[in-house]
LUMBAKOL-838358 format. One line per field, with one value per residue: residue number from 1; residue in three letters; x, y, z of N, C-alpha, C, CB in turn. Coordinates in pm, whole numbers. Glycine has a CB too. Layout:
N
i [NUM, ...]
aa [ALA, ...]
neast [X, ...]
nnorth [Y, ...]
nup [Z, ...]
caeast [X, ...]
canorth [Y, ...]
caup [Z, ...]
ceast [X, ...]
cnorth [Y, ...]
cup [Z, ...]
cbeast [X, ...]
cbnorth [Y, ...]
cbup [Z, ...]
***
This chain:
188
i [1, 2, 3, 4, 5, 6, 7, 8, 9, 10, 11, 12, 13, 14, 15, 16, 17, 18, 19, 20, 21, 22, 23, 24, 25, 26, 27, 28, 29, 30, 31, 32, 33, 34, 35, 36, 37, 38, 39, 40, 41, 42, 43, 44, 45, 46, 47, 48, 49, 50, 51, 52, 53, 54, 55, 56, 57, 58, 59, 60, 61, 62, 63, 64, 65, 66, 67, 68, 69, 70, 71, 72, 73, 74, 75, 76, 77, 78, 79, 80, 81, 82, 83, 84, 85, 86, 87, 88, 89, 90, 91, 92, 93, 94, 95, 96, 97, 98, 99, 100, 101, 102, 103, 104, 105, 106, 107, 108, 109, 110, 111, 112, 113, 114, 115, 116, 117, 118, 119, 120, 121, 122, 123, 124, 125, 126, 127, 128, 129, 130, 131, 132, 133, 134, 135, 136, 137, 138, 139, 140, 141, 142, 143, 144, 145, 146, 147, 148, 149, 150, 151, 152, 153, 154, 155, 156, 157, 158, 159, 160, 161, 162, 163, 164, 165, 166, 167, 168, 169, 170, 171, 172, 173, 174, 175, 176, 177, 178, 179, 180, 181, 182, 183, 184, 185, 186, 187, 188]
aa [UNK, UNK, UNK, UNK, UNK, UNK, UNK, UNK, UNK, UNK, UNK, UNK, UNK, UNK, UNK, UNK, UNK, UNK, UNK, UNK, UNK, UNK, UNK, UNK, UNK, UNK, UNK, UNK, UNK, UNK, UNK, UNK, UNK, UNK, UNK, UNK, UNK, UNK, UNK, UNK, UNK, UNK, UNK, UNK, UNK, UNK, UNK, UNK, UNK, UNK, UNK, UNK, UNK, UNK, UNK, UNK, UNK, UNK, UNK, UNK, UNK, UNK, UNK, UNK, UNK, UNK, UNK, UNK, UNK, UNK, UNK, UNK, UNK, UNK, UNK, UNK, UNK, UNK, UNK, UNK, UNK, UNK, UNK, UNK, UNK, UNK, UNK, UNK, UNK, UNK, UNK, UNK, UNK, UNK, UNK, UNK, UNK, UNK, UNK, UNK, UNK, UNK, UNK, UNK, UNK, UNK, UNK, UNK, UNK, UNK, UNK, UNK, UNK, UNK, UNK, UNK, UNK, UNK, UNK, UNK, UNK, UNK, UNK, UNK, UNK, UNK, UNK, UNK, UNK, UNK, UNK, UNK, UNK, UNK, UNK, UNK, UNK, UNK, UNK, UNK, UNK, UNK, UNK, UNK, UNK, UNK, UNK, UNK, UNK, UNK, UNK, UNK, UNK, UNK, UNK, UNK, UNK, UNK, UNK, UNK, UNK, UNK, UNK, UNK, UNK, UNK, UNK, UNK, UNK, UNK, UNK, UNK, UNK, UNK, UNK, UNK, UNK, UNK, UNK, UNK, UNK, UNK, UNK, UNK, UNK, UNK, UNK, UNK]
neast [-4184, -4345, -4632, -4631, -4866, -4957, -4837, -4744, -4995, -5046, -5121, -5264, -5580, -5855, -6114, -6441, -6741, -7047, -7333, -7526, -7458, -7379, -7160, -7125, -7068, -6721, -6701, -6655, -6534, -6605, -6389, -6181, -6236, -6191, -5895, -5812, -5896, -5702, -5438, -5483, -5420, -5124, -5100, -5131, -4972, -4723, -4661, -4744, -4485, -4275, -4267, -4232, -3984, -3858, -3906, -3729, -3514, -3440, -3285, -3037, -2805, -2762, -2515, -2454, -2424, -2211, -1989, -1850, -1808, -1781, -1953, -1936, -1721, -1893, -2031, -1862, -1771, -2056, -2091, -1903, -1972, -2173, -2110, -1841, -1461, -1325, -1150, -928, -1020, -1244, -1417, -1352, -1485, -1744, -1807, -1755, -1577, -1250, -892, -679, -855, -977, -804, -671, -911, -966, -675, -757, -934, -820, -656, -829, -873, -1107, -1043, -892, -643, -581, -317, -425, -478, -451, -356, -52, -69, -319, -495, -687, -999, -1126, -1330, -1233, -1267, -1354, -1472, -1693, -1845, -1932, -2050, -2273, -2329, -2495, -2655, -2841, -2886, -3167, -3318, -3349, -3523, -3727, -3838, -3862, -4101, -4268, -4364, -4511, -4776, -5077, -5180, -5265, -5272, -5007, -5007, -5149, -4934, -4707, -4809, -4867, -4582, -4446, -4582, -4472, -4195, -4255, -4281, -4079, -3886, -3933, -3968, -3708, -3627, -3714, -3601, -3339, -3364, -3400, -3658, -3801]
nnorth [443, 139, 63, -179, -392, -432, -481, -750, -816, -826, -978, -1152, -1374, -1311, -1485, -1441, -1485, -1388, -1123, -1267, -1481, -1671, -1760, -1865, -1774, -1717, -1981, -2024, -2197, -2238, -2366, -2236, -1968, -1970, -2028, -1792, -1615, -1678, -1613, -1335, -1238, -1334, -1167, -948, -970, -964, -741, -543, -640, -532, -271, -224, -282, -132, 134, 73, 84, 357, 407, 542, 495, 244, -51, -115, 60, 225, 39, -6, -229, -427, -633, -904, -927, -885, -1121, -1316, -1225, -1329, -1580, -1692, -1677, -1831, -2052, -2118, -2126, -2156, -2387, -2199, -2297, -2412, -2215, -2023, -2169, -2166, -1875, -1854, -1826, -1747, -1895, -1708, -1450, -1513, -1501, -1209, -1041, -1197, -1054, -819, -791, -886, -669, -474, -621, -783, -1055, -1375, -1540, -1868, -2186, -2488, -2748, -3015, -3020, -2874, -2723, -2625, -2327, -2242, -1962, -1747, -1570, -1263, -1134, -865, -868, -1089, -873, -702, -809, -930, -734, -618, -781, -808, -501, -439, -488, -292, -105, -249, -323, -91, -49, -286, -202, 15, -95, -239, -491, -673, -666, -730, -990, -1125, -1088, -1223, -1486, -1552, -1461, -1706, -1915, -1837, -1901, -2236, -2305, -2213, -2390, -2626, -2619, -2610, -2858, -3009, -2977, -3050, -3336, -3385, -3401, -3175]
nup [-7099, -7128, -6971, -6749, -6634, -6890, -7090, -6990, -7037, -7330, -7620, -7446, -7503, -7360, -7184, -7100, -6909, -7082, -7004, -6984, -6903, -7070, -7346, -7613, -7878, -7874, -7747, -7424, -7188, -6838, -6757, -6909, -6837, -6582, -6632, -6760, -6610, -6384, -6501, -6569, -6326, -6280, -6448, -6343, -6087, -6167, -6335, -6087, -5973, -6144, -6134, -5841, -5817, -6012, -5845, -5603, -5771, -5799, -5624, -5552, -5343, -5311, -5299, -5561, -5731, -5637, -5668, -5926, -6058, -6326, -6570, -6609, -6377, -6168, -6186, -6138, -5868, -5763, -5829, -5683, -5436, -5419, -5459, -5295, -5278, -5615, -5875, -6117, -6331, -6369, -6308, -6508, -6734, -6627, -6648, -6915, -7049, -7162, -7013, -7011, -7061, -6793, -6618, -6648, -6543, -6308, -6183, -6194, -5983, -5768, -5730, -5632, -5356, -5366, -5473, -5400, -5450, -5420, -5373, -5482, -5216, -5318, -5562, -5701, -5905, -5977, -5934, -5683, -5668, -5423, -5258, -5052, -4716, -4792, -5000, -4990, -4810, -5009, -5172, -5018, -4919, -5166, -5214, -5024, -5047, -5081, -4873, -4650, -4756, -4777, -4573, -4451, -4632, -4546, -4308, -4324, -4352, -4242, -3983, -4091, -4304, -4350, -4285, -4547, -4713, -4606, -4613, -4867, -4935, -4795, -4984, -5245, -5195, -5123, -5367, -5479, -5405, -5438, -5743, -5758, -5631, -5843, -6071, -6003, -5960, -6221, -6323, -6462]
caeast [-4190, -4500, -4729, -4605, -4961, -5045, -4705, -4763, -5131, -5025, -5153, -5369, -5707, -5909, -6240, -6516, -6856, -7108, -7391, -7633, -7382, -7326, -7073, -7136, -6955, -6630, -6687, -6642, -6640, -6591, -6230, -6136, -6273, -6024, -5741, -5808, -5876, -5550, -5331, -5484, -5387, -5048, -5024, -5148, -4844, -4585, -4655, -4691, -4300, -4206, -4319, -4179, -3857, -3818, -3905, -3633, -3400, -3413, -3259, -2865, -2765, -2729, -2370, -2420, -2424, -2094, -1862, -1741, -1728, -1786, -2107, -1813, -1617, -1979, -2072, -1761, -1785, -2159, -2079, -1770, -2045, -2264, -2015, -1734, -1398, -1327, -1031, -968, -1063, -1368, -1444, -1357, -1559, -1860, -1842, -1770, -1423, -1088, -835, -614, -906, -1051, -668, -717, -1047, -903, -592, -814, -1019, -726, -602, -955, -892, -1205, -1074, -769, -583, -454, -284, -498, -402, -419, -306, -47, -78, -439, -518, -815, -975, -1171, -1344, -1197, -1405, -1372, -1559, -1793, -1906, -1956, -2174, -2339, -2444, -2538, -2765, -2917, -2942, -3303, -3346, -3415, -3634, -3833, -3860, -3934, -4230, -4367, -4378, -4644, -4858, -5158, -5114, -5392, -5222, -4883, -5066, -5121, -4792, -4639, -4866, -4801, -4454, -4455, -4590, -4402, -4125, -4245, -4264, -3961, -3818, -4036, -3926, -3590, -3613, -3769, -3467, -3186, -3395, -3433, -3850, -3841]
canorth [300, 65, 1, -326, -460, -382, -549, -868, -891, -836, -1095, -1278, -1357, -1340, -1525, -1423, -1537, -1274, -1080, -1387, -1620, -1770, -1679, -1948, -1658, -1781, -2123, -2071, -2264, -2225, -2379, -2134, -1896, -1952, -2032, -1679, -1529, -1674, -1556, -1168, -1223, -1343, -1045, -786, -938, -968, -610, -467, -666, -463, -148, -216, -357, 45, 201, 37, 78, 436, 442, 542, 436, 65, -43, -195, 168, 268, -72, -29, -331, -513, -739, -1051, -920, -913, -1237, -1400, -1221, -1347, -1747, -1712, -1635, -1946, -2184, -2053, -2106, -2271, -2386, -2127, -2327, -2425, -2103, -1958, -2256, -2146, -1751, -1835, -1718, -1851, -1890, -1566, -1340, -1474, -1433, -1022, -1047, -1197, -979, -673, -831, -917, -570, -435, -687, -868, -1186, -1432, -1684, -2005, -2341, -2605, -2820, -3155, -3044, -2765, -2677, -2516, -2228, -2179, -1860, -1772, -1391, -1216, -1120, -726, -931, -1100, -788, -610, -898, -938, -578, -608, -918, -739, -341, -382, -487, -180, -5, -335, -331, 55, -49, -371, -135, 106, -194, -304, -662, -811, -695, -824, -1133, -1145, -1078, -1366, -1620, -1544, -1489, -1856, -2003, -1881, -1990, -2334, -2309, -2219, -2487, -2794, -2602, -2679, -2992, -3094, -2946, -3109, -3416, -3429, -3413, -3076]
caup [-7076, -7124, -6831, -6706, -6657, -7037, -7121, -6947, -7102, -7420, -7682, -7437, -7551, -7218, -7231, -6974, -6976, -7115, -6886, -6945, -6858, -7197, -7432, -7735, -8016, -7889, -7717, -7339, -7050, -6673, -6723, -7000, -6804, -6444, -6695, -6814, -6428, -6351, -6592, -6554, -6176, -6267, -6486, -6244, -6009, -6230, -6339, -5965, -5917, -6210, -6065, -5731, -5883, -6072, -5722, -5545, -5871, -5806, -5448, -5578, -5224, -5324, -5304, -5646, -5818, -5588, -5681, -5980, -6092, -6457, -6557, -6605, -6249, -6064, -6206, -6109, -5740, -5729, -5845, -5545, -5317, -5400, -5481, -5222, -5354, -5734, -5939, -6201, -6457, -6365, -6307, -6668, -6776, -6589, -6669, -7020, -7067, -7178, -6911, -7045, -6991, -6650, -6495, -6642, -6442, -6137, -6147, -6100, -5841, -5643, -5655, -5520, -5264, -5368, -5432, -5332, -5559, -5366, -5477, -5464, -5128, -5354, -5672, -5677, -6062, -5990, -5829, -5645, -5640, -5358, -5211, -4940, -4611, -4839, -5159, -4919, -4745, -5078, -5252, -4886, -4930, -5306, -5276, -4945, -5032, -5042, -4748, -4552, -4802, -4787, -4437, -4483, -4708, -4479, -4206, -4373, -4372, -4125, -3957, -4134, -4452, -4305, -4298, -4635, -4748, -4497, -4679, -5010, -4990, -4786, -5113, -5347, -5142, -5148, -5500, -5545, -5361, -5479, -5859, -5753, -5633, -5977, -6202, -5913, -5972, -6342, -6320, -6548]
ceast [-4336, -4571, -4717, -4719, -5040, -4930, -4754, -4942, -5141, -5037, -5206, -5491, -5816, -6021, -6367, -6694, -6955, -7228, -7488, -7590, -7359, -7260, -7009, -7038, -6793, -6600, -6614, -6664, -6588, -6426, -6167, -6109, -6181, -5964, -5742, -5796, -5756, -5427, -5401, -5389, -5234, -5026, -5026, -5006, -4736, -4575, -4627, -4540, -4218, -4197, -4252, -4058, -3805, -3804, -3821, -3539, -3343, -3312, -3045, -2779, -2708, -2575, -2345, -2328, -2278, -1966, -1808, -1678, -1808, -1869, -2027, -1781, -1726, -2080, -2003, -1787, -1963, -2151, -2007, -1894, -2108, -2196, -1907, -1579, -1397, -1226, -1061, -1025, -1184, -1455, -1468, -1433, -1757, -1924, -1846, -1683, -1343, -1027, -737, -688, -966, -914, -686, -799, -976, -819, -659, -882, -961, -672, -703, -962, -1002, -1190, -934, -741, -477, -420, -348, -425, -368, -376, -192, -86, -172, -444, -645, -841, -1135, -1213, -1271, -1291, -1464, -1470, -1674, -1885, -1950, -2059, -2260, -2462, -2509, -2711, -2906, -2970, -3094, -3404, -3414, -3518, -3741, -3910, -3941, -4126, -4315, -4426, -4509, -4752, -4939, -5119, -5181, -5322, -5075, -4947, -5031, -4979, -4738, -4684, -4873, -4667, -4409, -4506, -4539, -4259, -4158, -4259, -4166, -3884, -3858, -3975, -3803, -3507, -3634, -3659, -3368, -3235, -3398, -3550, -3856, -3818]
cnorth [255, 20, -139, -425, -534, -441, -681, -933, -865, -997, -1196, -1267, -1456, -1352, -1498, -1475, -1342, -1228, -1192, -1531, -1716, -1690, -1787, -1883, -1751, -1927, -2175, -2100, -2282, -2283, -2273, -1980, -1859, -1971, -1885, -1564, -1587, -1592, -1412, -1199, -1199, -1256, -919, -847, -971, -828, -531, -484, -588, -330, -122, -203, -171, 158, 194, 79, 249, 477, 437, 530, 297, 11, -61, -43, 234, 163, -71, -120, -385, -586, -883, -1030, -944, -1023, -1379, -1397, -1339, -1554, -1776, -1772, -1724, -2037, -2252, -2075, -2226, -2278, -2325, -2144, -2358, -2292, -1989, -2033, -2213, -1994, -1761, -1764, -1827, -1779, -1750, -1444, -1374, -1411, -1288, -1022, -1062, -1102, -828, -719, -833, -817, -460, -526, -761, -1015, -1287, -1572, -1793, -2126, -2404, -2732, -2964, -3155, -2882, -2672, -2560, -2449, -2207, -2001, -1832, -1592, -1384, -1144, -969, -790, -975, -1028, -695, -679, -913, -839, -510, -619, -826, -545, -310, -404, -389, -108, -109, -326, -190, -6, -133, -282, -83, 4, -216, -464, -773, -771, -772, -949, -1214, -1181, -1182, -1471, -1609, -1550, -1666, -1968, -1929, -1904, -2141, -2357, -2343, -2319, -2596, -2759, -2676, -2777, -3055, -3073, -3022, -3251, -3486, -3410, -3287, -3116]
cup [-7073, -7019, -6828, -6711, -6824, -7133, -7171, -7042, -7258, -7527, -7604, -7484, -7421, -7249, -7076, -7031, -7021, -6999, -6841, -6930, -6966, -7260, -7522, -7875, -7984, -7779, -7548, -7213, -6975, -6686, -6772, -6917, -6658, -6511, -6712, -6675, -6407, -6386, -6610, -6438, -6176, -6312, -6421, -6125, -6054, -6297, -6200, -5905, -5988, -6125, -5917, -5762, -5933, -5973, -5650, -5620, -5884, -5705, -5490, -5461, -5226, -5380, -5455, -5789, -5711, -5619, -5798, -6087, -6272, -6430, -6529, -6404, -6133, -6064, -6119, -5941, -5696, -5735, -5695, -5437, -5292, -5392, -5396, -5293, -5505, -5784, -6079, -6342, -6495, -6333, -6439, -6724, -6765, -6618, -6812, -7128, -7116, -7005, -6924, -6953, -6842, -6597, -6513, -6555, -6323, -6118, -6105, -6005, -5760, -5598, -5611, -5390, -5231, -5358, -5440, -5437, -5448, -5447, -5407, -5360, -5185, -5506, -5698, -5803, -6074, -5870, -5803, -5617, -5543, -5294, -5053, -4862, -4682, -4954, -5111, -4868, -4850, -5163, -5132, -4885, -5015, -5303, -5174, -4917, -5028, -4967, -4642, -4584, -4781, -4681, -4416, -4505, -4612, -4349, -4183, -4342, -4266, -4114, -4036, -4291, -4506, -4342, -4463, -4758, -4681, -4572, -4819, -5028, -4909, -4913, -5218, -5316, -5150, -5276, -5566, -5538, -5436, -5646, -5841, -5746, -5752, -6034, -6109, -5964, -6121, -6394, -6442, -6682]
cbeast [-4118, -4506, -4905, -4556, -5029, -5078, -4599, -4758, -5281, -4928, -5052, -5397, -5707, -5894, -6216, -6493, -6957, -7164, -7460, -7738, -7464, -7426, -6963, -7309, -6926, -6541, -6589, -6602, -6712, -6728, -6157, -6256, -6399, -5971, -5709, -5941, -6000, -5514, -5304, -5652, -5430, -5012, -5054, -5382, -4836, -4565, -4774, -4782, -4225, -4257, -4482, -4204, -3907, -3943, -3982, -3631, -3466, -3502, -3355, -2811, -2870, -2848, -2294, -2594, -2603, -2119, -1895, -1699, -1737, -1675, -2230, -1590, -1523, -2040, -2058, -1608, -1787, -2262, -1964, -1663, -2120, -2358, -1944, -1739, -1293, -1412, -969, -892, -1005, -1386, -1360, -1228, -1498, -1855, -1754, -1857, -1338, -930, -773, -637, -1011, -1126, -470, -794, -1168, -817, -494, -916, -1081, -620, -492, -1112, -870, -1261, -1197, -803, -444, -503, -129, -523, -476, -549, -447, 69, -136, -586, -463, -844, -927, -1095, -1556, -1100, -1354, -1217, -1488, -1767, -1830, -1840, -2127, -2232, -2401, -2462, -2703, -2854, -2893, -3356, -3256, -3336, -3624, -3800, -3716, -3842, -4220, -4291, -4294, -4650, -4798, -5330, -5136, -5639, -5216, -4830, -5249, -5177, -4722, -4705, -5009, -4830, -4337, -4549, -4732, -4419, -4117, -4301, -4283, -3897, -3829, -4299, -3920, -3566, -3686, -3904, -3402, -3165, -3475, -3415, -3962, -3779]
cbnorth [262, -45, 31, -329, -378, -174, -564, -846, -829, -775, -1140, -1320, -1421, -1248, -1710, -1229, -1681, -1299, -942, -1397, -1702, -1841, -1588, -1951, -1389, -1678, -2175, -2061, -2380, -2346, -2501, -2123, -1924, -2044, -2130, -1671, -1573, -1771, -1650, -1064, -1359, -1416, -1015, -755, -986, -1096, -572, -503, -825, -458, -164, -306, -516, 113, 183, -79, 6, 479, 239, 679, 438, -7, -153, -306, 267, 292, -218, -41, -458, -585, -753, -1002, -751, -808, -1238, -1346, -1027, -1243, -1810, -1507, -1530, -1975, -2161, -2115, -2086, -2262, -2527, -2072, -2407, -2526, -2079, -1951, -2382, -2184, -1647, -1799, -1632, -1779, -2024, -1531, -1279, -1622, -1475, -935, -1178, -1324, -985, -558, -939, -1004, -515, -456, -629, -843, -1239, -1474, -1599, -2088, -2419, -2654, -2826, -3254, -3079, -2752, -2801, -2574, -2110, -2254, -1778, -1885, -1325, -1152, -1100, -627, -1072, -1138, -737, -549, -1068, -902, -473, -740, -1161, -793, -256, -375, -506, -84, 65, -459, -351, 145, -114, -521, -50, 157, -299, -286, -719, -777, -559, -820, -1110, -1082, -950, -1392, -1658, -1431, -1333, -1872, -2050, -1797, -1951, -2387, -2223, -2133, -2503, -2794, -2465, -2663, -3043, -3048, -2739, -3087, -3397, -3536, -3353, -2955]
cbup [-6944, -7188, -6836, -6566, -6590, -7066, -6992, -6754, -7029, -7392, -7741, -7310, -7734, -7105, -7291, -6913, -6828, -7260, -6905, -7051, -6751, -7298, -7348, -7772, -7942, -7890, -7847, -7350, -7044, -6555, -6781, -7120, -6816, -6305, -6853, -6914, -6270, -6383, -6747, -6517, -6083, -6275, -6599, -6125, -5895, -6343, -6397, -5857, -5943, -6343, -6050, -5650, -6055, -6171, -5659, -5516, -6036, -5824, -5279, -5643, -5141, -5451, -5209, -5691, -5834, -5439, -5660, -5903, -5941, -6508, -6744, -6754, -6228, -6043, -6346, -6172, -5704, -5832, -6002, -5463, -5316, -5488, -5587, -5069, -5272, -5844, -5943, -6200, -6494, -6277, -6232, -6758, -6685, -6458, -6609, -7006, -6902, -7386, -6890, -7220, -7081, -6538, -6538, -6775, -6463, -6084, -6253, -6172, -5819, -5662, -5729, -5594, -5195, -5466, -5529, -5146, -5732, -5229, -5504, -5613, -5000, -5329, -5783, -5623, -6164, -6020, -5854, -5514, -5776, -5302, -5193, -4961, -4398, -4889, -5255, -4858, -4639, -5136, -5328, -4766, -4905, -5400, -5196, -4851, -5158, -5112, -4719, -4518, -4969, -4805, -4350, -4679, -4865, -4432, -4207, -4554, -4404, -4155, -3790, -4102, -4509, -4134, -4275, -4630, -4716, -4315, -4631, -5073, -4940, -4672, -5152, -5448, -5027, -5083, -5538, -5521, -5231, -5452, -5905, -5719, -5548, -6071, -6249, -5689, -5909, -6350, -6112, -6520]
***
């Protein structure tokens, strides 16, 4: 596999100034120059997430590698989870299915006891389908298996490097959010 860093910086053309502080050959200047320090930065931590991301991916402990389940069946469990229950149609709609094959889908889910088909209290025609507390506790322990190794890892850490970590991952939390707000809003 390709060194993630060496990935990510692939086809940029990073401009720095030269030793005498000019660098006229290709034309740049002090903006060029942080656009270009930025975008290493982002690539040195979007490489180290890779890298972490493969470290964790090894840990065959993670319920995800014991369930069993289908890319469709742990798509479907994973929408349940955000959405909580849906009528099945909107549901095949949203995975990308006809209604034939989600019911196959559900019908094995239901007999893993993952996930529960009711009639819709205002329409009886549709059936909602909805996880059971066994579907809950198995996407619960998906989303969160890396949890402990994380905790493992922050541990190793001094407080002043804790630090660091706290205020970085606080902004790209607000990032994420303020991103979100823009696409809910329309702004993107």
């Amino acid at each position: 596999m390709p060194d993630a860093n060496k990935w990510f910086s692939m086809g940029v053309r990073w401009y720095r100034p030269s030793s005498d502080g000019l660098n006229a050959a290709i034309g740049s200047s002090q903006k060029e120059w942080a656009l270009s320090e930025k975008e290493q930065l982002i690539a040195e931590i979007m490489g180290a997430q890779i890298r972490l991301q493969h470290l964790f991916a090894d840990d065959r402990s993670d319920p995800l590698f014991s369930s069993h389940l289908t890319m469709s069946q742990l798509k479907i469990l994973l929408l349940l989870a955000r959405h909580g229950t849906l009528p099945g149609g909107e549901l095949a709609r949203v995975v990308g299915v006809g209604a034939a094959a989600l019911s196959g889908m559900i019908d094995r889910l239901v007999v893993q006891d993952l996930v529960t088909r009711t009639e819709d209290l205002n329409d009886r025609r549709i059936r909602r389908i909805g996880l059971t507390k066994a579907g809950t506790e198995l996407i619960e322990s998906i989303i969160t298996a890396g949890m402990t190794k994380q905790r493992e890892l922050l541990s190793r850490l001094t407080a002043e490097e804790l630090a660091v970590v706290s205020r970085a991952s606080a902004i790209l939390v607000r990032e994420a959010a303020a991103a979100r707000t823009q696409e809910e809003s329309g702004q993107v």
